[in-house]
C-alpha positions in Angstrom: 124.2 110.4 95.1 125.1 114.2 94.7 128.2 115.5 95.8 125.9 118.7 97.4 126.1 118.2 101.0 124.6 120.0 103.9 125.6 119.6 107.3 122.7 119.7 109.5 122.5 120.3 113.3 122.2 116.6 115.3 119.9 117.1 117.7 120.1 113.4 118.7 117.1 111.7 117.1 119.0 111.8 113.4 120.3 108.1 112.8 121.8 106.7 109.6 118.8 106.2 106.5 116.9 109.6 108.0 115.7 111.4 105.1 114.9 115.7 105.1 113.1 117.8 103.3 114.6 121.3 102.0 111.7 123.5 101.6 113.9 126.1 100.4 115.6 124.7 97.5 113.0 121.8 97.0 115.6 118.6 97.8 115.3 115.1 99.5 118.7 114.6 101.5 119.5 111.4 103.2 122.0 111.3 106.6 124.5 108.5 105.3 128.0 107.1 107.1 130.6 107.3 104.3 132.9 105.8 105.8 135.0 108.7 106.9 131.6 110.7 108.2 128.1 110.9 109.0 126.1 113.5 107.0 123.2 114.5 104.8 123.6 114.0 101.2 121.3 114.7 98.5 119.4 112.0 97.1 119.0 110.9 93.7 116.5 109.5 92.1 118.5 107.2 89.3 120.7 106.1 92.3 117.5 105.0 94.5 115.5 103.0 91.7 118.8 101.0 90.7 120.2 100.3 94.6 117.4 100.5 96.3 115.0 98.2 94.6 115.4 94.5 94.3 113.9 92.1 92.6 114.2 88.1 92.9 112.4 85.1 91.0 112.1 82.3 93.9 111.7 78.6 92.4 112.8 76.7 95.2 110.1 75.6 98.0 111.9 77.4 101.1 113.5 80.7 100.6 115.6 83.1 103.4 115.0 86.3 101.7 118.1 88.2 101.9 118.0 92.2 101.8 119.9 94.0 98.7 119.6 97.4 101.2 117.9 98.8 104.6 116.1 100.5 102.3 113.6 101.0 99.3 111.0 98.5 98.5 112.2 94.6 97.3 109.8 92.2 95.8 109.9 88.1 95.6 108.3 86.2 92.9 107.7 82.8 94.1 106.9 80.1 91.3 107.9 77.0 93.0 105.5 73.7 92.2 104.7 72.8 95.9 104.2 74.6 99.6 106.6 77.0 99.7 108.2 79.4 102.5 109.4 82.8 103.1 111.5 83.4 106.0 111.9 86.8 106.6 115.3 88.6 107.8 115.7 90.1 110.8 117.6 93.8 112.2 115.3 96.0 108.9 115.0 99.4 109.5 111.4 100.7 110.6 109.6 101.9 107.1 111.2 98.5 104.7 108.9 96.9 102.7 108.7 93.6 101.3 106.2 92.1 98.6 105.7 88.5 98.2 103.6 87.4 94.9 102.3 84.3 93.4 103.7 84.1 90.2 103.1 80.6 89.6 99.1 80.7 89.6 98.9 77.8 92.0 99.0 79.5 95.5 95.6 78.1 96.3 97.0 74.1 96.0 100.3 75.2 97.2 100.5 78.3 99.6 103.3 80.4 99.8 103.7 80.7 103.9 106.1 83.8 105.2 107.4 83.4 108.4 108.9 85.9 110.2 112.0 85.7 112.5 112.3 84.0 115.7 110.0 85.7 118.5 108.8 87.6 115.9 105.3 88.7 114.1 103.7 89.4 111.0 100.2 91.1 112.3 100.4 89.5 115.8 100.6 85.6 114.1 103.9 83.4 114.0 103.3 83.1 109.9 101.1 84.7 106.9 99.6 82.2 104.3 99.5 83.8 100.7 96.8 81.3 99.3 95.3 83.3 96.2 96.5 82.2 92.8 99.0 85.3 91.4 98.1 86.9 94.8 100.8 89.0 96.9 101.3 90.3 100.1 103.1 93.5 100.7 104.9 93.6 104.6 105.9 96.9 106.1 109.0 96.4 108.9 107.7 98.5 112.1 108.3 98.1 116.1 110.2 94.6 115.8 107.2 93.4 113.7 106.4 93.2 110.2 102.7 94.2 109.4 100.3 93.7 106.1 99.9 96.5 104.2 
């Protein structure tokens, strides 16, 4: 993250992970909480594709997949040998997405079933079934749900 900051006029809808456009100069800026302050910094793109991207081999049959950060897109290679699940975390931030693939080629005999938080849904169900060999399913967090994309 650049040290170039701009402090930008809160007009009370700007919360933590917000991200603006400069059209002048061309720049992505972020509001972040340092610590010491809130404010906009300006984004990077080496810094976003090594903290804000995760990616995890799963081999055991149930899995509580665990967020590296609020934001950027993390991905979850199951290759377990039986039924597995996916239970998904709760409190993400409107906009996260997750990807769940097949990497074991036997989703079809053994389904990979993602289950989402107590109370709530994946595309108005209690759970999605990935049953396509070396399928995936990519979920976008949005109103307290998590919907297929």
């Amino acid at each position: 993250v650049s040290q170039s900051r701009y402090q930008l006029p809160d007009d009370g809808n700007v919360v933590v992970g917000s991200r603006w456009f400069h059209s002048e100069n061309g720049n992505e800026y972020v509001y972040v909480d340092d610590g010491d302050s809130f404010q906009w910094v300006q984004a990077s793109s080496t810094i976003a594709g090594t903290l804000n991207h995760q990616t995890v081999g799963v081999t055991s049959s149930t899995y509580s997949i665990v967020l590296s950060s609020q934001y950027g897109p993390e991905y979850f290679g199951f290759s377990a040998s039986t039924t597995s699940y996916a239970y998904l975390p709760t409190d993400v931030v409107a906009g996260k997405t997750i990807t769940i693939k097949d990497e074991s080629g036997r989703a079809n005999f053994n389904p990979i079933y993602i289950v989402p938080y107590s109370g709530e849904k994946i595309d108005n169900s209690d759970q999605a079934q990935l049953g396509i060999n070396y399928g995936s399913l990519t979920l976008m967090r949005k109103n307290n749900c998590w919907w297929i994309i």
